[in-house]
C-alpha positions as CSV (number, residue, x, y, z in Angstrom):
1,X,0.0,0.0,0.0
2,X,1.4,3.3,-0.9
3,X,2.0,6.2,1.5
4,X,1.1,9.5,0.6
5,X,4.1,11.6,0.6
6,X,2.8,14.9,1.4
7,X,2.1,14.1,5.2
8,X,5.7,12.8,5.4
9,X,7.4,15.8,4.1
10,X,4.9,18.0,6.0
11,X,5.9,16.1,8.9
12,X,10.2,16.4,8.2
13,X,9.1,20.3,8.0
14,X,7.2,20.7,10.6
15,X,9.5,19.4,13.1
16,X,12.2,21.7,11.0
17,X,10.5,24.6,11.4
18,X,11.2,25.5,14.9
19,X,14.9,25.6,13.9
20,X,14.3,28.3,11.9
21,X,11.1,30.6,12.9
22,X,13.5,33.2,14.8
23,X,15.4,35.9,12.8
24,X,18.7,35.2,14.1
25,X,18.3,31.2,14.9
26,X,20.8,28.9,16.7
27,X,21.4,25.8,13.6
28,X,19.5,23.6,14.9
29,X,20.9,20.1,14.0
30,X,17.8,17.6,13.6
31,X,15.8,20.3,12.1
32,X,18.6,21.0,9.1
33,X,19.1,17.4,9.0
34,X,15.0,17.0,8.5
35,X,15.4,19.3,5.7
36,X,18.2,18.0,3.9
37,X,17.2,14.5,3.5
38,X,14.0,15.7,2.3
39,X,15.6,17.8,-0.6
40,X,18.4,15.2,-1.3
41,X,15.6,12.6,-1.5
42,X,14.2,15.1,-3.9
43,X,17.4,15.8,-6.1
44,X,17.4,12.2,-6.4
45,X,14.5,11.7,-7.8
46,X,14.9,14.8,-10.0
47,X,18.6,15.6,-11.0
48,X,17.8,18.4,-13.6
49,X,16.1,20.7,-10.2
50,X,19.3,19.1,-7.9
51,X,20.3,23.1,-8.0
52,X,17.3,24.1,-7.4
53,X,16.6,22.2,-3.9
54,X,20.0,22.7,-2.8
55,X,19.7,26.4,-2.8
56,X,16.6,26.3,-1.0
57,X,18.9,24.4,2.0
58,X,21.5,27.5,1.5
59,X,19.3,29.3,2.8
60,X,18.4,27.9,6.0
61,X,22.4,27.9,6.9
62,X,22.3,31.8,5.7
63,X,24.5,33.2,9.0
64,X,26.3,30.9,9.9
65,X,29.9,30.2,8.9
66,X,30.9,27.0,6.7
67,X,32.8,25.8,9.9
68,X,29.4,26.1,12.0
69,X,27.8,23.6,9.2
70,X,30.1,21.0,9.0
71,X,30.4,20.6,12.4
72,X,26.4,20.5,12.9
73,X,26.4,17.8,9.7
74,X,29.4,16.0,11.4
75,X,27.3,16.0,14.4
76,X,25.8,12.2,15.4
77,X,22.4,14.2,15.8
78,X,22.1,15.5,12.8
79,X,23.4,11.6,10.9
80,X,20.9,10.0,12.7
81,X,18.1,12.6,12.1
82,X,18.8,12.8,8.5
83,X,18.7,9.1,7.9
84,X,15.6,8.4,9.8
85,X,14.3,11.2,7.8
86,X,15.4,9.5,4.4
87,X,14.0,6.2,5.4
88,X,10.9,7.8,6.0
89,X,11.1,9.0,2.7
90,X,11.6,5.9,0.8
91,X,8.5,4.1,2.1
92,X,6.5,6.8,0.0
93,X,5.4,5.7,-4.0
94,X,7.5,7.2,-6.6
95,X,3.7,9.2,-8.2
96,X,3.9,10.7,-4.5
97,X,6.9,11.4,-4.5
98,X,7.0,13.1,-7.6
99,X,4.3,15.4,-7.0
100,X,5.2,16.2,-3.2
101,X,9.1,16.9,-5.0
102,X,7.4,19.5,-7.5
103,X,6.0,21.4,-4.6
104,X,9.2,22.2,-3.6
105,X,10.3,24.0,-6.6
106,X,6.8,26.3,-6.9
């Protein structure tokens, strides 16, 4: 039975959120990592917008030194967050997954 994408990603970003609702916010490590397996999973699936969903994570890191991001991705946090946020993810159907993917790039 196929899983309907849209609550998945809604939940990756709502839990991301937080980590970024303040104007000057702390990175927050599961929240990035939430974010970023969602728009790798996407780039996967779409490799002509890879670009396009990278620069939306760009943003979120806006602030904070390159140092400050590798050490938060380097962080066990953030591994395990992004990984249980990929394998939730996979268990989606690829018609789902397309669509939810597109939403991203509106």
């Amino acid at each position: 039975m196929a899983k309907n994408i849209r609550p998945v990603l809604c939940l990756l970003l709502a839990t991301a959120a937080p980590g970024f609702a303040l104007s000057e916010p702390a990175l927050d490590s599961e929240a990035m990592a939430k974010l970023q397996s969602a728009l790798d999973f996407c780039s996967q699936r779409n490799p002509a917008a890879a670009d396009r969903y990278q620069e939306q994570a760009k943003r979120f890191t806006q602030g904070a030194t390159e140092d400050e991001v590798a050490q938060l991705r380097a962080s066990e946090d953030y591994k395990s967050a992004y990984e249980s946020g990929l394998a939730a993810l996979r268990e989606v159907s690829e018609q789902d997954a397309a669509g939810a993917c597109n939403g991203f790039l509106r």
